[in-house]
N, C-alpha and C positions, 0 to 999 in steps of 0.2 A: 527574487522569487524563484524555488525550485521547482521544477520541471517535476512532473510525475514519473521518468520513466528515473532521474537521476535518483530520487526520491526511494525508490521500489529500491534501486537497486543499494543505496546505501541502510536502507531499512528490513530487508528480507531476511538474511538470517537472525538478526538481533531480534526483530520482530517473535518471529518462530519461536527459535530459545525462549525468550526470556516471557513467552506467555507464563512462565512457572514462577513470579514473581511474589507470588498471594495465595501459594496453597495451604489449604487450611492446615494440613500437619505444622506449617512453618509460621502459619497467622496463628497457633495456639500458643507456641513460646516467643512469639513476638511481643515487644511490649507496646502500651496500644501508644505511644505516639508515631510507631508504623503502623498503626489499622486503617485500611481504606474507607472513607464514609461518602455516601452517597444519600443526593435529595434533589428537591424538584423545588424549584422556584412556586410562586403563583402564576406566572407567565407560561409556565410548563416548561423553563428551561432547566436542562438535570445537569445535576451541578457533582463532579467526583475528587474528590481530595486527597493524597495520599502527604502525607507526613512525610520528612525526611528531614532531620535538624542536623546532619553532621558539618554544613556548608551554609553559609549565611546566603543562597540564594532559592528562587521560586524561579521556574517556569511556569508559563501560563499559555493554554489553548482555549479556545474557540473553534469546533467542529459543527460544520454545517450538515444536515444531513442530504446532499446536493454535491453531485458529481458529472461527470460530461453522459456518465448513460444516463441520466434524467432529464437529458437536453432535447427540446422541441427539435421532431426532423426535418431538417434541412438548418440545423442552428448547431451548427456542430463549432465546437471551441467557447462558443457561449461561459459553460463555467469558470474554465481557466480565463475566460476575459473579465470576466467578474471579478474575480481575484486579484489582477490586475488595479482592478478601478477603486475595491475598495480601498485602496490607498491615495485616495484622492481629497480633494477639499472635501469640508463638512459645513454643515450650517455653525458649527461653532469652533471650528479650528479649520486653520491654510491648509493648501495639498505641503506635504513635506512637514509639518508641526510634531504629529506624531513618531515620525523618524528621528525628530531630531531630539526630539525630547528623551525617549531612550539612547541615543548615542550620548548626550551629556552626561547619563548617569552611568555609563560604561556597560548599559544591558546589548544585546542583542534581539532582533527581530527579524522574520520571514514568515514567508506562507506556500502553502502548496494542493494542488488538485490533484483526483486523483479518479479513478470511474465512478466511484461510491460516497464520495465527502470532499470539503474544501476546508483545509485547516490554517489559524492563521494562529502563531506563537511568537513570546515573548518571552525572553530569560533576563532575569534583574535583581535586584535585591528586594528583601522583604518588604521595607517602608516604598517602595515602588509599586506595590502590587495593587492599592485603590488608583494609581493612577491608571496601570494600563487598562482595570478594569472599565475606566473610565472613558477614555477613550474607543476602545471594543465594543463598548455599548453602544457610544456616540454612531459609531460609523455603521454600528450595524440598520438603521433607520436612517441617517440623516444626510449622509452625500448628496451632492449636487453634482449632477451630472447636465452637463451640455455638449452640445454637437462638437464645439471645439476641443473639450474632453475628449471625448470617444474615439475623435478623428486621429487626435495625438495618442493612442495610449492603443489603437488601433494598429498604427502603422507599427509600435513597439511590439505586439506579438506576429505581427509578421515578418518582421525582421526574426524574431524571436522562431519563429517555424525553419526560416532559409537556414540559419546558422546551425541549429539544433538537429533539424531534422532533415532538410532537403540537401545541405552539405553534408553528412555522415551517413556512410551506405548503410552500417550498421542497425541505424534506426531508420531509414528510409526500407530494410529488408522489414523490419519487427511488424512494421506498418503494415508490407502487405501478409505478413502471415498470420499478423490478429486479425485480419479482413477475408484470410482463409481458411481460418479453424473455427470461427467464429461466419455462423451461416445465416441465424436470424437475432443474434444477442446484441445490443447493443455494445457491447464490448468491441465491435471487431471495427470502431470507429475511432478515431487517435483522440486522445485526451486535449491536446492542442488544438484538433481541429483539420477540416478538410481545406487547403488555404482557397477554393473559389467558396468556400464557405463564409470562413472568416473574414472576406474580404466586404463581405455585406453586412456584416453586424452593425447596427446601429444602437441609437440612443430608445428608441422604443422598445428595441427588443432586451438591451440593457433595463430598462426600467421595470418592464414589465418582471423579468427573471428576479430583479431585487425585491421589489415587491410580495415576490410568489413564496420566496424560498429564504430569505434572509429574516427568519422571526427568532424569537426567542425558544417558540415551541418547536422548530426546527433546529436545534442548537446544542449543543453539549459544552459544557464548559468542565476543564481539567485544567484543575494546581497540583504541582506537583513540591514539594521543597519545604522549605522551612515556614512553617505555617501551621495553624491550628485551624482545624472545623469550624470553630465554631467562629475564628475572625474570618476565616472564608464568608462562609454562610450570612455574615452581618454585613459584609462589602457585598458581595454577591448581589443582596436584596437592597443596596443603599443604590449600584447602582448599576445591574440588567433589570433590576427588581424593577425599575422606574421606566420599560420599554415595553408597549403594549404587546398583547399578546397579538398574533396572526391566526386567520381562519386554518380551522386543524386543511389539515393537506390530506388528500387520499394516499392509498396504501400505495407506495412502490412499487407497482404490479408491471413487469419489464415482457418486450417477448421471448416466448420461449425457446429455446434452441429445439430442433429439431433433431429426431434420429439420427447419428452421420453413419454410412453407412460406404466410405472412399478412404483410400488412402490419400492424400495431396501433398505435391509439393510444391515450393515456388523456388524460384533460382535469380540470384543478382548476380551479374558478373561487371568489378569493377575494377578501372584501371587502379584506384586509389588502395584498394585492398593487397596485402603481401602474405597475407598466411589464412588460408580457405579456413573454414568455420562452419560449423551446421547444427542445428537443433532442431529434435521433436519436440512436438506438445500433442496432448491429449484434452477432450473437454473430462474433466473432473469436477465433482463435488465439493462446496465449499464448507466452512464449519458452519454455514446457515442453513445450505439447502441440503446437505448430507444426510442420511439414516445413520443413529447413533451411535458413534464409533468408527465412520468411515473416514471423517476427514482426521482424524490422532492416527489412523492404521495410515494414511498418505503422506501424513506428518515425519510419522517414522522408516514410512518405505523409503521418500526422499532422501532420507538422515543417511540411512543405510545404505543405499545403495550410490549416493554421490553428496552427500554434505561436509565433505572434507578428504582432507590427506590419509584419515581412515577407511574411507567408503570402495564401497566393492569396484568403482569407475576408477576412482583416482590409483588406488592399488592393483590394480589389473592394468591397465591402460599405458598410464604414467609411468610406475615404477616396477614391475616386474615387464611389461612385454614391451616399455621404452617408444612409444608408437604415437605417445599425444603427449603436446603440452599440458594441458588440459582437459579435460572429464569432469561432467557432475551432473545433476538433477538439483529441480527444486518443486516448490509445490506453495503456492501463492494462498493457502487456506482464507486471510481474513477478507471475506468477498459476500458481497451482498448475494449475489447469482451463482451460479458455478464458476467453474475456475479452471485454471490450466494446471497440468503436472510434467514440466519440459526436464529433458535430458539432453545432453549436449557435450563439444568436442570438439577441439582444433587436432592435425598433425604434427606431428617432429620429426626433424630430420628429414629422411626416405620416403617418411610413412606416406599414404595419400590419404584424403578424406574419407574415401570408401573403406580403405580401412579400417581407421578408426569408428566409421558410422556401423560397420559388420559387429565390431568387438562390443561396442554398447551394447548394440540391437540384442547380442550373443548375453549380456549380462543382464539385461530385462527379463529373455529368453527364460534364463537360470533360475531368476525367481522366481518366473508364473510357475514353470516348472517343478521347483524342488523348494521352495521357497525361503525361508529364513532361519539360521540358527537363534535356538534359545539365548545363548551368550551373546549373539553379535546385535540380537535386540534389547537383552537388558542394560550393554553397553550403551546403546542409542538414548535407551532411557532417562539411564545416569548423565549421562552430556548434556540431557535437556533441565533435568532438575541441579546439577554442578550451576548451569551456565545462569542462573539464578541470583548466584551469589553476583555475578559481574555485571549484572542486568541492574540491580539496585543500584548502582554507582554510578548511574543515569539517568536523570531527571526525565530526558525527555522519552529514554526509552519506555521509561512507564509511563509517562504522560501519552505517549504514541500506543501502547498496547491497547490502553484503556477506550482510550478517544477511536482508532482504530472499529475496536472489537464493538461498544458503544453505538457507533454512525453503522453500522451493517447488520444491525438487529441483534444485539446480541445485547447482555448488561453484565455487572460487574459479578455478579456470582458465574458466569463463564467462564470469566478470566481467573476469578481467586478454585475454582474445582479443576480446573484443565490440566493440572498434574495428576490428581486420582485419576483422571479416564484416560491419560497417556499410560500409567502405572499398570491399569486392565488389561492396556491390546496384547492379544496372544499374537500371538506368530503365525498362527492358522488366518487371522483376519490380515494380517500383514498377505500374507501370500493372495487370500481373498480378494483384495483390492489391487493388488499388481494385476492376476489373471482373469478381472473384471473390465477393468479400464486402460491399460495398456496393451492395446488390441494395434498393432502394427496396422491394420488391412482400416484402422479406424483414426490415423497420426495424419497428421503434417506437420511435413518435416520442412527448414529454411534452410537455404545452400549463399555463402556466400562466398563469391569465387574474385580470384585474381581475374582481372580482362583476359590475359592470355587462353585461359582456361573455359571461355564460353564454348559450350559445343560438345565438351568430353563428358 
């Protein structure tokens, strides 16, 4: 099972890019056994297909709409332990069945949490595809959970927190600086969990969470691969179709972050750390909670100003003033809530940290300032509709964009128009959104130091 931060971090650019996978300019000369189709069970579970016949295989998801910020407070790690359990016995299959049943047929499986949704996927061949549907279904109602369950499968995500995150400064730093850019959002609480939290999790509160949140009307289901609609749509209904529905769930309604109106930082200093490291973040706007047009102009600001070996960080920094290993920014758009927009930076050589933190600070500076060339944004553009073509030559990339965009309120004409509204942003909205929201006096920033270096 992957870890949500492993997750983010192998998913984030591909993610971004490859939103361009379905724009209609490209869904017009498509021929339709690439047209994406989308439907709704009678259970209310929406069901999205994308075709792809070059490769005798399907992937298959299952997105929950159900992530660690919908977690009861004081229930923190909750979802990610869920995740956990539903691989467990069922009323009509052993714990380990379903595992073993795709390893025989040379598929793969995993699953992963995340703040916003819990996804669980299968890559297999085609005539495999009623079975995992079958299965999927199964587990999603019918597990048997007991105290000896919980207890075992308990003590596995805490082992699972020591290793992951209380051994690694790195993510033990991330921890507390989502815990301090984040003031009233559920965001600023670890996806795995607070461990005197998790160390209480029981079988009722496990039940109750399955119960609440694992229906069909809470549900997304995405095939991705060599497959037709309409055999989808006929499995689909032979067998989610056969899984009650659940009482509808109220709205998502999370609280609100509040004005910030501080600079913050935090600081780790660890003997295990050998090359200092720091990052800003900013609360930003996500493509849900944005005014339209904000989150494609943060889209592109991050593109531009650190998404690569072209970007104004890596080119400044890196290679012409020699000073960091490393420079970039990102911008985490597909978020149910707001979102963070981080920039960030190791040294080389001589350099020190503060160095390096001056020269960012010095290249955010430049854009609120003077903001964006016409060229160096239509280049941004083109990299995002290019990386399209490379996007399609993975399943799960598209299965992830959709299911993704999908679970955080959003539906599939988001994802098939998000090229035309990248295509729109002027340059003027680009510099808009830098000298909006990257407000220094308004960041926190993470310092992670070598031991020796506490105090300087």
């Amino acid at each position: 099972m992957t870890s949500k931060a492993e997750w983010l971090r192998a998913t984030l650019l591909a993610t971004s890019l490859a939103f361009t996978v379905t724009s209609p300019a490209l869904a017009e000369s498509a021929p339709d056994a690439f047209k994406v189709t989308n439907f709704l069970l009678d259970n209310g579970m929406e069901v999205v297909v994308i075709p792809d016949h070059r490769a005798p295989i399907v992937t298959h998801m299952v997105w929950y709409k159900i992530g660690s910020a919908d977690e009861p407070p004081g229930k923190s790690g909750i979802a990610h332990f869920f995740e956990h359990l539903m691989f467990k016995a069922t009323s009509h299959h052993a714990a380990g069945e379903f595992d073993r049943a795709i390893s025989d047929i040379g598929g793969s499986n995993n699953a992963f949490t995340s703040y916003d949704y819990t996804a669980f996927h299968e890559t297999v061949a085609p005539s495999a595809l009623e079975l995992m549907m079958s299965f999927e279904a199964d587990r999603m109602r019918n597990l048997i959970l007991t105290d000896e369950v919980i207890k075992t499968e308990r003590d596995v995500i805490l082992e699972e927190r020591r290793s992951r995150i209380d051994n690694n400064p790195e993510a033990v730093l991330d921890e507390e600086v989502d815990a301090t850019l984040w003031q009233n959002q559920p965001y600023r609480i670890p996806v795995i969990g607070w461990m005197q939290e998790m160390q209480q999790l029981n079988r009722t509160d496990a039940t109750a969470f399955y119960d609440k949140y694992y229906r069909p009307n809470n549900a997304v289901l995405i095939v991705a691969g060599d497959v037709e609609p309409d055999t989808v749509r006929a499995l689909a209904e032979k067998t989610y179709g056969k899984v009650a529905r659940g009482p509808d769930l109220p709205p998502r309604i999370r609280p609100v972050e509040p004005e910030q109106n501080t600079k913050r930082t935090v600081t780790l200093s660890d003997a295990r750390v050998s090359v200092p490291s720091f990052s800003t973040q900013w609360v930003v706007p996500s493509y849900h909670t944005g005014k339209p047009g904000e989150a494609e102009a943060l889209d592109l600001l991050a593109e531009i100003l650190g998404g690569g070996n072209r970007s104004r960080l890596y080119q400044a920094l890196v290679v012409h003033q020699g000073i960091a290993s490393n420079a970039g920014a990102y911008f985490q758009g597909t978020m149910l809530d707001d979102t963070n927009f981080t920039v960030y930076g190791a040294p080389r050589g001589d350099a020190k940290i503060s160095d390096v933190e001056a020269a960012v600070d010095a290249e955010v500076a430049r854009i609120v300032r003077d903001g964006v060339t016409p060229s160096e944004l239509e280049k941004a553009k083109d990299r995002y509709v290019r990386s399209m073509i490379f996007a399609r030559d993975k399943q799960d990339s598209m299965a992830n964009i959709y299911g993704s965009t999908l679970a955080t309120g959003g539906n599939v004409q988001d994802v098939q128009q998000w090229t035309d509204r990248i295509r729109k942003v002027t340059a003027d909205e680009v510099k808009a959104v830098a000298a909006r929201y990257l407000v220094l006096a308004r960041s926190t920033t993470g310092y992670l130091l070598p031991q020796q270096q506490a105090g300087n």
